[in-house]
N, C-alpha and C positions, 0 to 999 in steps of 0.2 A: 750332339746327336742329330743324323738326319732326320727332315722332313718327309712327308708324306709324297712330294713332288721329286724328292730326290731319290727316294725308296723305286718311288714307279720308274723313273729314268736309269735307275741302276738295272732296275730287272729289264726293262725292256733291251736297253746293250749287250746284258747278259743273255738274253732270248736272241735277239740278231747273231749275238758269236757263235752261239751255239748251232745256229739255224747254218751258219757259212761252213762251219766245221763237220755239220754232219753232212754236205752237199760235197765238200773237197776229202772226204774222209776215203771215198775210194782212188781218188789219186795215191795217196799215200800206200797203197798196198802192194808190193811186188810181184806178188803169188807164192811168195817163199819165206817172207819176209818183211818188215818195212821198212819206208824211205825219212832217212833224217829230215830231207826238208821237198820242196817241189822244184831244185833246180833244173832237172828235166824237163819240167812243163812248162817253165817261163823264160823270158828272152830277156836278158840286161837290156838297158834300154841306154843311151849316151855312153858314157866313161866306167861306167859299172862293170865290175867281173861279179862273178857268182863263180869261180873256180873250185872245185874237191881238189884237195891237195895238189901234187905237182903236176901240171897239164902244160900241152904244147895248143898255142892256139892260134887262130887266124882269122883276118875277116878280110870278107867280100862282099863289095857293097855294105848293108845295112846289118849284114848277119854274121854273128859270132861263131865258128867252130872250136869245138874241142875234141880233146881226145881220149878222155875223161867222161862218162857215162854218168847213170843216176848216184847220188848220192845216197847208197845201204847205210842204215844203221848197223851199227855193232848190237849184238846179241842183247850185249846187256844193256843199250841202248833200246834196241823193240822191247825188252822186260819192260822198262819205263810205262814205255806206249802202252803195253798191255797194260798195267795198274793203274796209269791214267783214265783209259777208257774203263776199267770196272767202277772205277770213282766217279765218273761222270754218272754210268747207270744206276747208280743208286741215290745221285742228287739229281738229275735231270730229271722236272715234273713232267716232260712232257714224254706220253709212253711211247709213241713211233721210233722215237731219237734214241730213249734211254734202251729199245729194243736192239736198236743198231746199233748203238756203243758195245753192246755184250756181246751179240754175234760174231763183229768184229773181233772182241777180245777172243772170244774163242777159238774163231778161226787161225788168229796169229799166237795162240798157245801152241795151238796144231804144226805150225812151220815150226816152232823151237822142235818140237818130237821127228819133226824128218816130212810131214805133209806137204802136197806141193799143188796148186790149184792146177786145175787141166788146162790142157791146152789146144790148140786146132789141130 
């Protein structure tokens, strides 16, 4: 059984993840849809690929091209995400977060139905 020291170090990792996930949570959103992972927004760093399926690539200098865009989840992939994030708002003590887990899920029920966030 844990201790009282290991109780409080659990919860606070799980507060820290939680706190990262609701700050990158807008990354994750397409406007249509959302994204399996953040290959988009980060760069491989050394000998690393991050490739979506078959891509032609290239580098120059320090930077990796592809030809191959964000990585969408499959439908039944964002269903996931949507029931993830309802699960979170109902165990997430904290209410800003747990507010934003459900917005979000709601929002991305919306893209399954045809919704599509505006644009410029």
């Amino acid at each position: 059984m844990a201790n009282s020291a290991q109780v409080s170090v659990a919860a606070d990792l799980l507060d820290t993840g939680l706190t990262t996930l609701s700050a990158l949570l807008p990354l994750f959103d397409s406007g249509g849809g959302s994204f399996y992972d953040l290959r988009h927004v980060t760069q491989p760093s050394g000998a690393q690929s991050v490739m979506s399926h078959a891509t032609r690539t290239t580098v120059s200098g320090n930077t990796l091209h592809s030809d191959v865009g964000p990585n969408r989840a499959r439908w039944d992939y964002h269903a996931v995400h949507i029931r993830q994030l309802r699960i979170l708002s109902t165990i997430d003590s904290y209410s800003e977060r747990a507010k934003q887990w459900l917005i979000t899920a709601n929002r991305w029920t919306s893209y399954m139905a045809g919704f599509r966030s505006p644009h410029n």
